[in-house]
N, CA, C and O atoms as a DFTB+ gen file, in Angstrom:
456 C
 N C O
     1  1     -24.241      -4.815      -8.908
     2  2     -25.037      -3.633      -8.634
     3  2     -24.156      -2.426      -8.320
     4  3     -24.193      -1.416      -9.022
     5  1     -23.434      -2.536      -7.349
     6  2     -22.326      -1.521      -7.058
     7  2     -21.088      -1.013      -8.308
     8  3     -20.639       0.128      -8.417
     9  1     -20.705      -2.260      -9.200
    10  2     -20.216      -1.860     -10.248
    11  2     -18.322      -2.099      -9.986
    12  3     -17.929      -0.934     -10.047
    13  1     -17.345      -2.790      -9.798
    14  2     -16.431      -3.489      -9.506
    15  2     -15.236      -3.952     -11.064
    16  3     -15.657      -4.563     -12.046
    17  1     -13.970      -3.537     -10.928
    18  2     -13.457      -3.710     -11.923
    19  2     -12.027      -4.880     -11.161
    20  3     -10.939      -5.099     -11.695
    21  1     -12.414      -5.318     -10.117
    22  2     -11.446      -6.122      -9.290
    23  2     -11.283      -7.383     -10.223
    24  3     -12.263      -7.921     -10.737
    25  1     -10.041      -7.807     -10.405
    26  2      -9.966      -9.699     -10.958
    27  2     -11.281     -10.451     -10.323
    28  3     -11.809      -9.882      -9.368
    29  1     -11.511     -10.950     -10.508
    30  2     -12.341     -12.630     -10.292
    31  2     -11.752     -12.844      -9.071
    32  3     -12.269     -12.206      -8.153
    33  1     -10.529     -13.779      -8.692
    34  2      -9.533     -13.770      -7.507
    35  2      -9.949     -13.063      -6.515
    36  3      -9.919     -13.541      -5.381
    37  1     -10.438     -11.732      -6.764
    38  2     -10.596     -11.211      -5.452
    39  2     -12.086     -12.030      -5.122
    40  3     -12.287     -12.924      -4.300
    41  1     -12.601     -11.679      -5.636
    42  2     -14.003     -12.821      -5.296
    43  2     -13.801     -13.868      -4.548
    44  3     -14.663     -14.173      -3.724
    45  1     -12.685     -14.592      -4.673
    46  2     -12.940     -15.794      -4.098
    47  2     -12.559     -15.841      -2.434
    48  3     -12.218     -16.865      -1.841
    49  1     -12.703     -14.455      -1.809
    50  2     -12.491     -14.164      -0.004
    51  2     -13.507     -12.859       0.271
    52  3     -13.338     -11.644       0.178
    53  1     -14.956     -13.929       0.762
    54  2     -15.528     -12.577       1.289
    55  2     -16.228     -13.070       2.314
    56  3     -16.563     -14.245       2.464
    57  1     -16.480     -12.029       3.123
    58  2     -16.326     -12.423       4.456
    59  2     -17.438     -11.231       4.731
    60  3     -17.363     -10.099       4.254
    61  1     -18.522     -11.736       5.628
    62  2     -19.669     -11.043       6.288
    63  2     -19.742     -10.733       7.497
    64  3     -19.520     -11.756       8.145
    65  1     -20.003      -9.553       8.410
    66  2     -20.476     -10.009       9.642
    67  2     -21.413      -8.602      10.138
    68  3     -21.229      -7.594       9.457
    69  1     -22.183      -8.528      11.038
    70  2     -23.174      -7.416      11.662
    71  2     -22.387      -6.830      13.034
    72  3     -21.725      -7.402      13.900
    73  1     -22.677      -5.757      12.875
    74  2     -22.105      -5.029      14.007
    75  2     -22.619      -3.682      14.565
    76  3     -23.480      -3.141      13.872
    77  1     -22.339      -3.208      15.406
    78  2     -23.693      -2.057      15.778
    79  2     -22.148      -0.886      16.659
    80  3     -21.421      -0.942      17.652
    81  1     -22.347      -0.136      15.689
    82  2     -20.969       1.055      15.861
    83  2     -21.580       2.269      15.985
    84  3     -22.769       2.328      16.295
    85  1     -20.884       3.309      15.771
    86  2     -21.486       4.414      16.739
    87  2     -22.770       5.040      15.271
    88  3     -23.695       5.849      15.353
    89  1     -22.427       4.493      14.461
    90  2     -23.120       4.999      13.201
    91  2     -24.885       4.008      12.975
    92  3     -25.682       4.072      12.040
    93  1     -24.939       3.195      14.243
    94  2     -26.398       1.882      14.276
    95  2     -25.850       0.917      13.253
    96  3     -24.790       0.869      12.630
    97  1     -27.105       0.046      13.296
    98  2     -26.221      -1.495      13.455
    99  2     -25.783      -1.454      11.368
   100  3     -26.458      -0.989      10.449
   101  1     -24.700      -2.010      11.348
   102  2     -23.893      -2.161      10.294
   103  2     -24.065      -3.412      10.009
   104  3     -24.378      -4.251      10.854
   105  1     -23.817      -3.730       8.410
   106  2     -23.282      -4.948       7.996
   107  2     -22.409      -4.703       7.272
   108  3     -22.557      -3.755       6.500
   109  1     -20.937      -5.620       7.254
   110  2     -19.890      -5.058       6.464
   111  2     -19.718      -6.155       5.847
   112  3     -20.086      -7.175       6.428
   113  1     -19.063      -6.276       4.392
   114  2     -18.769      -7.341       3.625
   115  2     -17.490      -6.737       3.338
   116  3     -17.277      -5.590       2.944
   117  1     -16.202      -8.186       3.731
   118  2     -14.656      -7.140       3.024
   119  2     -14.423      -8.337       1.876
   120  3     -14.665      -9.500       2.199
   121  1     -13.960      -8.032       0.568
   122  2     -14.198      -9.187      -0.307
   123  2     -12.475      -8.885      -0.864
   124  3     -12.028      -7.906      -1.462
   125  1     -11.920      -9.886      -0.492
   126  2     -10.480     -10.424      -1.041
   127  2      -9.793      -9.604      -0.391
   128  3      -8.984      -9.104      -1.172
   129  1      -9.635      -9.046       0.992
   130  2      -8.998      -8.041       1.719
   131  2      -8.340      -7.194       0.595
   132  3      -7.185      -7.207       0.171
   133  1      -9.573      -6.350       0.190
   134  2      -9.153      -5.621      -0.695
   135  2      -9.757      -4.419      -0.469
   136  3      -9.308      -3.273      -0.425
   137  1     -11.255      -5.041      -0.284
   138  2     -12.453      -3.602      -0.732
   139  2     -13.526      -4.189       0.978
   140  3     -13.965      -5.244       1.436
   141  1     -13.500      -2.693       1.372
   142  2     -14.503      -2.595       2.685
   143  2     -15.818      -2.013       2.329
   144  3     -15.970      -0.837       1.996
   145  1     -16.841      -2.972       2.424
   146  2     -18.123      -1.924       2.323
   147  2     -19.133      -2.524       3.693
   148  3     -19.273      -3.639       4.195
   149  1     -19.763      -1.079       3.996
   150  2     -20.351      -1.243       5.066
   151  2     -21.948      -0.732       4.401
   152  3     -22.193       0.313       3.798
   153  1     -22.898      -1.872       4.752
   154  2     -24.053      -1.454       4.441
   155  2     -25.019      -1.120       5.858
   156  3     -25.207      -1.955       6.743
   157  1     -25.587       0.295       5.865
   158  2     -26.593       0.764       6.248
   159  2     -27.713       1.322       5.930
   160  3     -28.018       1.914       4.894
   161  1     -28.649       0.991       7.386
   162  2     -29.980       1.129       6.547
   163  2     -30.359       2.639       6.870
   164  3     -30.222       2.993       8.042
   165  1     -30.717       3.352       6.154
   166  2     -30.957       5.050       6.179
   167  2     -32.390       4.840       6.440
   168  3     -32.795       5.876       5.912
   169  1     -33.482       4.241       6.880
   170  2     -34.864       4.446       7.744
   171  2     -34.631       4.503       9.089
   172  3     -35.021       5.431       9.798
   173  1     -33.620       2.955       9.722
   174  2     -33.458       3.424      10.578
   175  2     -32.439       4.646      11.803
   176  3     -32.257       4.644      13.021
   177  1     -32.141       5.248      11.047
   178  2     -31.807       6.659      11.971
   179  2     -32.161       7.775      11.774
   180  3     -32.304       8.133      10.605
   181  1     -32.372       8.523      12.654
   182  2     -33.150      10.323      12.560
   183  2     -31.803      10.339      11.736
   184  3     -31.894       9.829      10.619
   185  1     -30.824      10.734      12.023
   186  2     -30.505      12.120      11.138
   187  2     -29.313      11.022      10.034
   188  3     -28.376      10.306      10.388
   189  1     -29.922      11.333       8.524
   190  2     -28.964      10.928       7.390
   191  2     -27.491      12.038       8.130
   192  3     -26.639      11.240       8.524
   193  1     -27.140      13.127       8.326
   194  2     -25.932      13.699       7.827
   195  2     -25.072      12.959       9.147
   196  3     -23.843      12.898       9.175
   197  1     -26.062      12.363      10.328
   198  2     -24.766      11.552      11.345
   199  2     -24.250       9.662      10.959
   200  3     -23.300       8.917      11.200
   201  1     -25.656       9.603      10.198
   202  2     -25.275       8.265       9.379
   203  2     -24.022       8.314       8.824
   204  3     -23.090       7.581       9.155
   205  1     -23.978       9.433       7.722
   206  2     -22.911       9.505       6.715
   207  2     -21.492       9.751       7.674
   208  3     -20.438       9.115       7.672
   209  1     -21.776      10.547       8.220
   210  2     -20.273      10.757       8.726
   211  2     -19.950       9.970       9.565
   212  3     -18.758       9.668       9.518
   213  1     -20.551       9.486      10.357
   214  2     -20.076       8.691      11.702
   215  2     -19.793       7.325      11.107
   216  3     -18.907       6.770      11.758
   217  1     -20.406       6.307       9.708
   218  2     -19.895       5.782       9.232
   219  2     -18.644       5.977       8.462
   220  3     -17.579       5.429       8.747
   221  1     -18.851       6.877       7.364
   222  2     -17.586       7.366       6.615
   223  2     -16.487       7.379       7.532
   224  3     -15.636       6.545       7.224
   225  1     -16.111       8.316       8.971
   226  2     -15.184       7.932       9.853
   227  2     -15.269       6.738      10.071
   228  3     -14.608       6.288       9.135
   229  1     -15.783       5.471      10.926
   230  2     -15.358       4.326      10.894
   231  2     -14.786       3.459       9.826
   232  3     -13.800       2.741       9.996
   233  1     -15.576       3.581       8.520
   234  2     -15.327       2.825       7.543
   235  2     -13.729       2.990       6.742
   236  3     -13.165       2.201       5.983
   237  1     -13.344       4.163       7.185
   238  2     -12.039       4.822       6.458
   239  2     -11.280       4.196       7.391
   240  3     -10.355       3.482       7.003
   241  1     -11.560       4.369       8.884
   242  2     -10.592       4.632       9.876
   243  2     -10.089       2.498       9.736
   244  3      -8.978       1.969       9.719
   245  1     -11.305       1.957       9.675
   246  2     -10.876       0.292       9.151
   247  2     -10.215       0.347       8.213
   248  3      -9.141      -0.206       8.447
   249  1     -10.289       0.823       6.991
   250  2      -9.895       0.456       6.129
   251  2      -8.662       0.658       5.895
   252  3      -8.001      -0.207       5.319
   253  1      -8.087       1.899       6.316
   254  2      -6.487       2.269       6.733
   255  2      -5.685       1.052       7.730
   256  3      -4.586       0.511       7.611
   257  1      -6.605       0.933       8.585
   258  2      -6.005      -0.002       9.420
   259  2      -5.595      -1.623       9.425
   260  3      -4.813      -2.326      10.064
   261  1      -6.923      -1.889       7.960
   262  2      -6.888      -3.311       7.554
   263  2      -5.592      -3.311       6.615
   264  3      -4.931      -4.350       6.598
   265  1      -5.119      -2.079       5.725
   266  2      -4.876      -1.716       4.477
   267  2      -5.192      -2.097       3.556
   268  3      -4.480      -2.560       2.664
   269  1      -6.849      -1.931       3.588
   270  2      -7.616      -1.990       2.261
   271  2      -7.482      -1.494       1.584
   272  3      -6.701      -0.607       1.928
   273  1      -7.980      -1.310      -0.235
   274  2      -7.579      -0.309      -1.282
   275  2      -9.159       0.506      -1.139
   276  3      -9.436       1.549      -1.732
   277  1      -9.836      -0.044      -0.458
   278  2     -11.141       1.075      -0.694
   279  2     -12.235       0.687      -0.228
   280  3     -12.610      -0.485      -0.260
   281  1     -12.888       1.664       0.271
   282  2     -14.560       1.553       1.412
   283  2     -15.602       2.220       0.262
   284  3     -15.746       3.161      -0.519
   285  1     -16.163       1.088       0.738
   286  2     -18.030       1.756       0.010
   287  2     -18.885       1.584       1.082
   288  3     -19.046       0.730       1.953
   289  1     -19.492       2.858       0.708
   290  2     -20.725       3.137       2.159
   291  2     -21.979       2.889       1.552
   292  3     -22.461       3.709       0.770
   293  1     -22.563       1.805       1.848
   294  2     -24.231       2.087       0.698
   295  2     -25.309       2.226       1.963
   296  3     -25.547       1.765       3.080
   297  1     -25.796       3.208       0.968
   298  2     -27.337       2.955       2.149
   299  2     -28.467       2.732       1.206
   300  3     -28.983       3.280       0.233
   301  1     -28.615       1.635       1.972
   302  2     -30.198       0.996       2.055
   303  2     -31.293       1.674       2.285
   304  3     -31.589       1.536       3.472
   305  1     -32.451       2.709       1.423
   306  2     -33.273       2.999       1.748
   307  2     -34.777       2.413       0.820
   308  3     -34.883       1.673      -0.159
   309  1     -35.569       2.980       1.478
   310  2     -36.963       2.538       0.897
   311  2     -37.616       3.768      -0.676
   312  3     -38.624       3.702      -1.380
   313  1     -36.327       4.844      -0.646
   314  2     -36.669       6.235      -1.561
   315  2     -35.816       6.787      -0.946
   316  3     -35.198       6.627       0.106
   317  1     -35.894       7.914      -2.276
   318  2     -34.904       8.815      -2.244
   319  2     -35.137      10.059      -1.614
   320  3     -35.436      11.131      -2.140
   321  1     -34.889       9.666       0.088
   322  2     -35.334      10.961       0.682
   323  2     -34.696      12.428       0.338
   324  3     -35.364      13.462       0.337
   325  1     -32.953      12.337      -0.028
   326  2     -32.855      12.976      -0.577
   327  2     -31.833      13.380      -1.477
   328  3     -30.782      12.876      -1.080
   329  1     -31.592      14.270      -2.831
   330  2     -31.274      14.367      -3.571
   331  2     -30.115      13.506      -3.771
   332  3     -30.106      12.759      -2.792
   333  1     -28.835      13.137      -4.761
   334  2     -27.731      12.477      -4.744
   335  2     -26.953      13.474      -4.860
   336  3     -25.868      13.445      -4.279
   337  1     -27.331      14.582      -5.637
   338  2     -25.775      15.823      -5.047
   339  2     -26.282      16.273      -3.793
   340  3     -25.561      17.208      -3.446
   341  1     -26.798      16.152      -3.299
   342  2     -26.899      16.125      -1.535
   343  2     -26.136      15.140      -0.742
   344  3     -25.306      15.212       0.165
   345  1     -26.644      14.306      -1.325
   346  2     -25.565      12.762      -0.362
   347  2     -24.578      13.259      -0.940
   348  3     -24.074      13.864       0.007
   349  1     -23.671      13.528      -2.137
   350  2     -22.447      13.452      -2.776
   351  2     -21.563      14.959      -1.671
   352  3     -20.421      15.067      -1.224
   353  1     -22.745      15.838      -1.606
   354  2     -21.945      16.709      -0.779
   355  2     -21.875      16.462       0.663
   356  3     -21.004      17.008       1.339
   357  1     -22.770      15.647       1.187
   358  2     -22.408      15.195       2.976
   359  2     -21.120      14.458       2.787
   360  3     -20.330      14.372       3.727
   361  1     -20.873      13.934       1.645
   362  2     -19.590      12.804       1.491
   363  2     -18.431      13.872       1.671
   364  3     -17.636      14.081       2.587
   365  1     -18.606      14.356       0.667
   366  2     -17.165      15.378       0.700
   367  2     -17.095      16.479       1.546
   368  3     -15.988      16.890       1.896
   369  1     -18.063      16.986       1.904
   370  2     -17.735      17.497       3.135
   371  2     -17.011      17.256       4.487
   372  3     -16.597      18.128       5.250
   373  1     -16.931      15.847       4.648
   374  2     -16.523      15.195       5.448
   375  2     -15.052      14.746       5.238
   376  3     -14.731      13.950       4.355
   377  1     -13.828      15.540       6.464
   378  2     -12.488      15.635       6.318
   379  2     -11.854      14.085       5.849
   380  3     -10.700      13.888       5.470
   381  1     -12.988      13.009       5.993
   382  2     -12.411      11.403       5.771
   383  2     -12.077      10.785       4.756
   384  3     -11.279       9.878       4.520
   385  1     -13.336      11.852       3.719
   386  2     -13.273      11.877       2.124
   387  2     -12.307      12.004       1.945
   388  3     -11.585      12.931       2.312
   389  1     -11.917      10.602       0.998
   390  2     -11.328      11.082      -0.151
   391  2     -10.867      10.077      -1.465
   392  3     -11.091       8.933      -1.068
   393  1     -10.394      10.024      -2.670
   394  2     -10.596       9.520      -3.848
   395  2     -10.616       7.543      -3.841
   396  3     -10.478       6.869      -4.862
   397  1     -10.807       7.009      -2.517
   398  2     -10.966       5.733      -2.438
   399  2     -12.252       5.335      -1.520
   400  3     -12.365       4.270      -0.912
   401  1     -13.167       6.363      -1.537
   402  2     -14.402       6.370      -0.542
   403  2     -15.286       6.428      -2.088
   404  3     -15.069       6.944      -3.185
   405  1     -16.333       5.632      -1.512
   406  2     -17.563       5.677      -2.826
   407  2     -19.000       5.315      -2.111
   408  3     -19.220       4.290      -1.464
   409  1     -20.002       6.462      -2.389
   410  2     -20.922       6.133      -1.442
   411  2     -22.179       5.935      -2.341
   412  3     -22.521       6.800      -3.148
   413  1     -23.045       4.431      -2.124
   414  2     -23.840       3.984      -3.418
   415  2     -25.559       4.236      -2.296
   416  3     -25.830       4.040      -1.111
   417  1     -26.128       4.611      -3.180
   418  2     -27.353       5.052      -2.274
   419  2     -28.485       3.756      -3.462
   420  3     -28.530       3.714      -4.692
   421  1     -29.146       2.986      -2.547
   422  2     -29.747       1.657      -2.932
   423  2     -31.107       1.536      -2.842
   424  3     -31.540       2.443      -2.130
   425  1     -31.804       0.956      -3.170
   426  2     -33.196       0.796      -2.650
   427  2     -33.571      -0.038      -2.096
   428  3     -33.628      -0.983      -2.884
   429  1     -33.914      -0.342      -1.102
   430  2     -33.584      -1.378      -0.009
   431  2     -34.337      -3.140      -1.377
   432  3     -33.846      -4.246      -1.601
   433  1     -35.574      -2.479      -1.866
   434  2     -36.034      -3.693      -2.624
   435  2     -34.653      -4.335      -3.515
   436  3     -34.271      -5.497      -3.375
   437  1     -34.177      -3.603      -4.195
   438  2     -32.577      -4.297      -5.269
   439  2     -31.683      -4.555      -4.399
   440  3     -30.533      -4.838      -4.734
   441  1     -32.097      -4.494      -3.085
   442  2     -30.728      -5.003      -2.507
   443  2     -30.537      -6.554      -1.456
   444  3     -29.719      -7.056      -0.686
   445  1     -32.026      -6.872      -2.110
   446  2     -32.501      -8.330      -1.738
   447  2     -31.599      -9.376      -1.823
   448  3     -31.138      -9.808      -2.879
   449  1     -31.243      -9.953      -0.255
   450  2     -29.382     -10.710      -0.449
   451  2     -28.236     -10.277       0.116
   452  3     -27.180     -10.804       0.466
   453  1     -28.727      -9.117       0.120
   454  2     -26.748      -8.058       0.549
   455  2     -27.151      -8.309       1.908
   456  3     -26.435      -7.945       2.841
């Protein structure tokens, strides 16, 4: 769904767990200590633009620290509250951005499993 050009190999180390950071509660999957993605759900918090950033900072700030090659931020919603060059610009607006951040906006129904 997300779209992945990693070997196979990396597949075979992935690792789940839930966690509740300053961005509400997270689930992160890191698959072949390679790639960090943190899934959140965008119903539950008032404001999308503190979702985005307050994750995007954590998710970078791990991923530097794990030395991952790259974070994906998806959010889980029920619709598209709003536009995707809207989300694309809360992304880059944000000093954390940058060319190894990828942010996948989902519908919570296709994401049955994650």
């Amino acid at each position: 769904m997300l779209g992945c050009a990693c070997p196979d190999e990396v597949f075979q180390h992935i690792d789940y767990s839930e966690t509740a950071g300053d961005a509400g509660p997270l689930r992160k999957i890191t698959i072949g200590e390679r790639l960090l993605v943190y899934l959140a759900d965008f119903d539950r918090t008032s404001s999308v633009e503190h979702l985005v950033k307050t994750a995007l900072r954590e998710g970078v700030a791990e991923r530097n620290e794990r030395g991952f090659n790259r974070f994906r931020l998806v959010l889980l919603t029920a619709g598209p509250q709003v536009s995707d060059d809207a989300w694309q610009a809360m992304l880059r607006a944000c000093p954390e951005w940058d060319d190894k951040v990828h942010l996948h906006i989902v519908d919570v129904k296709d994401a049955m499993g994650l």
